[in-house]
C-alpha positions in Angstrom: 220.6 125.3 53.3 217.4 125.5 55.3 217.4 129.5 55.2 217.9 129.3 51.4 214.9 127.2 51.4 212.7 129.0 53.1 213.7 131.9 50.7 212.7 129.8 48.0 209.6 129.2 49.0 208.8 132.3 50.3 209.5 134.2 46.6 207.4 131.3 45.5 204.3 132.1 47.4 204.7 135.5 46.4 205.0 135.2 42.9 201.9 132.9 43.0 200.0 135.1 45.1 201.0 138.2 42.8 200.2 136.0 39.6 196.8 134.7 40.9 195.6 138.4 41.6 197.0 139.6 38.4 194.3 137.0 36.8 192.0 137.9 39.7 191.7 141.2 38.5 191.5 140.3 34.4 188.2 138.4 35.6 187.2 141.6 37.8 187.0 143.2 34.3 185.5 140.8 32.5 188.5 139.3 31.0 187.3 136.2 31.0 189.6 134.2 28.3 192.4 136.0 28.8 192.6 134.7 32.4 191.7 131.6 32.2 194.8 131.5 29.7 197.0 133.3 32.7 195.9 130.6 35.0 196.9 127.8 32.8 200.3 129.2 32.9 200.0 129.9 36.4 199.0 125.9 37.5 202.2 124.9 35.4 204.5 127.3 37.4 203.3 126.8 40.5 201.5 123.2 40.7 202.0 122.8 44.5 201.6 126.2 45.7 199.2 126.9 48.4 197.2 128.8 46.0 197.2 126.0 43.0 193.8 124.7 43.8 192.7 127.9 44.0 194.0 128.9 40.7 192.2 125.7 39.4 188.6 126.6 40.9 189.3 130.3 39.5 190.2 128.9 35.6 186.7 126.3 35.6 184.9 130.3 36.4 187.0 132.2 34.3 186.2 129.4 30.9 182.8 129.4 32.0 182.0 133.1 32.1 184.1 133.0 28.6 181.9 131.0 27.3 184.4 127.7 27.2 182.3 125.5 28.3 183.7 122.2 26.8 187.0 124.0 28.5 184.7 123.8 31.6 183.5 120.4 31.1 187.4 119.3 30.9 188.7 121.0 33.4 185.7 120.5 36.1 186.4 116.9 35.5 189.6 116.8 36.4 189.5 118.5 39.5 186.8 116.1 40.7 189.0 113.3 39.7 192.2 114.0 41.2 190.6 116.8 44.3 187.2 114.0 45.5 187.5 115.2 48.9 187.8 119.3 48.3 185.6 121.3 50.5 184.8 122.8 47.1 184.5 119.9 44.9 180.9 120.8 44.6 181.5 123.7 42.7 183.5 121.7 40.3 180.8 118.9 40.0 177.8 122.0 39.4 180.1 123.8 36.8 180.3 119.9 35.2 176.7 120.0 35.1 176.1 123.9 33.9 178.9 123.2 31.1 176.8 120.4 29.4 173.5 122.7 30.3 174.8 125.3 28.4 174.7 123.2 25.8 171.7 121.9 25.8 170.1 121.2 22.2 166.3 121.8 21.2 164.1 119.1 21.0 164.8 119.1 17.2 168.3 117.8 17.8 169.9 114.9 19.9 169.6 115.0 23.4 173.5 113.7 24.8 174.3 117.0 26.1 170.8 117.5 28.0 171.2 114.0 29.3 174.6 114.7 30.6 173.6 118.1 32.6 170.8 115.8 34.4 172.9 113.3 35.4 175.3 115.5 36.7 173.1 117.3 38.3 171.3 114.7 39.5 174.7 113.7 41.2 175.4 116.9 42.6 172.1 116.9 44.7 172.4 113.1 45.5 176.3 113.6 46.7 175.7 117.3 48.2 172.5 117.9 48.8 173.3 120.6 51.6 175.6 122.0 49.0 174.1 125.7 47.8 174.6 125.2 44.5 172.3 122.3 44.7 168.9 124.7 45.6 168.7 126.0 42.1 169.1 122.6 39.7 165.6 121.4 39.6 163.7 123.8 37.4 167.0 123.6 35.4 166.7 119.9 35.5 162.9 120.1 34.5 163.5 122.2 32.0 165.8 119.7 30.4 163.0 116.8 30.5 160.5 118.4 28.7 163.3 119.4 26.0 163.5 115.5 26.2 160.7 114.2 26.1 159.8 116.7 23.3 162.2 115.2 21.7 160.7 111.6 22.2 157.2 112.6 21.3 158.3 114.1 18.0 160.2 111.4 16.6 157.0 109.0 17.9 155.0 111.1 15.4 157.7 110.9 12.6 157.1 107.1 12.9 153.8 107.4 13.2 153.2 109.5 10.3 155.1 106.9 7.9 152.8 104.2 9.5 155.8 102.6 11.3 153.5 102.1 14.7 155.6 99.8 16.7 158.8 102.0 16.8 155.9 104.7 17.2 154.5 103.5 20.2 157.8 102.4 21.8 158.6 106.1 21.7 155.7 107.4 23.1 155.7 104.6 26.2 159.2 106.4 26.7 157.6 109.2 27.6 154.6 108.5 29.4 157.4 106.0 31.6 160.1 108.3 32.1 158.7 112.0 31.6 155.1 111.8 33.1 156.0 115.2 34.5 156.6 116.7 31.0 154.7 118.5 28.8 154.7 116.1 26.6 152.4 113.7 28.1 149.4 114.5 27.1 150.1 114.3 23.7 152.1 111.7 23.6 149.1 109.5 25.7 147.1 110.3 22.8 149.4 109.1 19.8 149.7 106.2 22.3 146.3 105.5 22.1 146.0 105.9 18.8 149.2 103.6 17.7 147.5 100.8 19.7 144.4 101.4 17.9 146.3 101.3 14.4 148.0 97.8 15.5 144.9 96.6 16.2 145.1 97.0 20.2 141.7 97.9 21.2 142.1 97.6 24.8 145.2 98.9 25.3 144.3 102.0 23.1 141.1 102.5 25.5 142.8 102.1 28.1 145.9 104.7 27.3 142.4 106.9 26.1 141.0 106.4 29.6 144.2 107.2 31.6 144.6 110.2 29.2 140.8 111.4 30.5 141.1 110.5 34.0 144.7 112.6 34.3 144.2 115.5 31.9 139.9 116.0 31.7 140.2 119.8 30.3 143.0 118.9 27.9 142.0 118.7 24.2 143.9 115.6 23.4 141.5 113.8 25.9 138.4 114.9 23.2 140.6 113.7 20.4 141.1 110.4 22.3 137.2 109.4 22.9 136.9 107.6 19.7 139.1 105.1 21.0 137.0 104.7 24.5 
């Protein structure tokens, strides 16, 4: 009985091993959905083979580079929930935060999917932050916040241009509270300004005009803002 298991599982381990190359190879020539289906068949037929983990990290690259990337999203998610202590599970949480990057919106659109890739990556730096996958998020992540707070400063002037200051100038204090760092804080100091000076504000407009000069002297919105000093 014992020699018949040890048969068993050694046709097993080959077949896994022989199965796991086959789709090895597919992604070697840029077969990239077509192994990614090969692996799902493979984690079915050999769920606790010594190479089943391995076929999982392999199918989260292989939808990826196929351009799955809610595939990715789903399948990255699950191998941090049922694999929290892999030695690779930081892979798995970066590929989490490059599927939702990869499909990130403009600022013309809503922002779920740019908020998501922050948060994930802001998880993989706080959880890994030795992790080399880790090293090239933050100009990603930067990139993200300006698309957001873009996204922020437009709609503050959609309100603003149909006189609807107060939901105006609760967008813009999004952005000059949340993304200083963005390009869009200049401008969106000066709407600012000029929402408080609509509603009457006089010394709050000066003062968002004054912080707007102080910060940003050479910037054009700081000329613009001077009527309200």
């Amino acid at each position: 009985i014992l020699s018949g298991c040890a048969s068993d599982e050694a046709y097993d381990k080959a077949g896994a091993e022989k199965q796991y190359d086959a789709a090895k190879q597919k992604i070697n020539l840029g077969q990239y959905n077509a192994a990614a289906f090969d692996l799902e068949k493979f984690s079915a037929t050999f769920p606790y083979s010594s190479y089943a983990t391995k076929g999982e990290l392999l199918r989260i690259f292989s939808s990826y580079r196929g351009g799955e990337y809610i595939l990715t999203e789903t399948l990255s998610n699950s191998f941090i929930e049922r694999h929290p202590k892999h030695k690779h599970v930081d892979y798995a949480k970066y590929m989490l935060a490059m599927s939702f990057y990869m499909q990130r919106t403009t600022k013309e659109h809503d922002q779920t999917h740019n908020k998501n890739a922050i948060k994930n990556f802001d998880r993989l730096i706080k959880e890994h932050p030795a992790s080399k996958y880790a090293k090239d998020v933050k100009p990603r992540i930067q990139k993200l916040y300006n698309t957001i707070g873009e996204h922020e400063l437009e709609v503050g002037k959609y309100y603003f241009d149909r006189d609807r200051y107060v939901a105006a100038a609760n967008r813009f204090q999004k952005v000059v509270k949340e993304y200083q760092t963005t390009s869009a804080i200049e401008e969106s100091l000066y709407y600012l300004a000029a929402s408080y000076a609509e509603m009457g504000l006089a010394k709050d407009a000066r003062q968002m005009a004054t912080l707007l000069r102080h910060n940003y002297p050479n910037s054009s919105w700081s000329s613009k803002a001077e009527d309200f000093l």
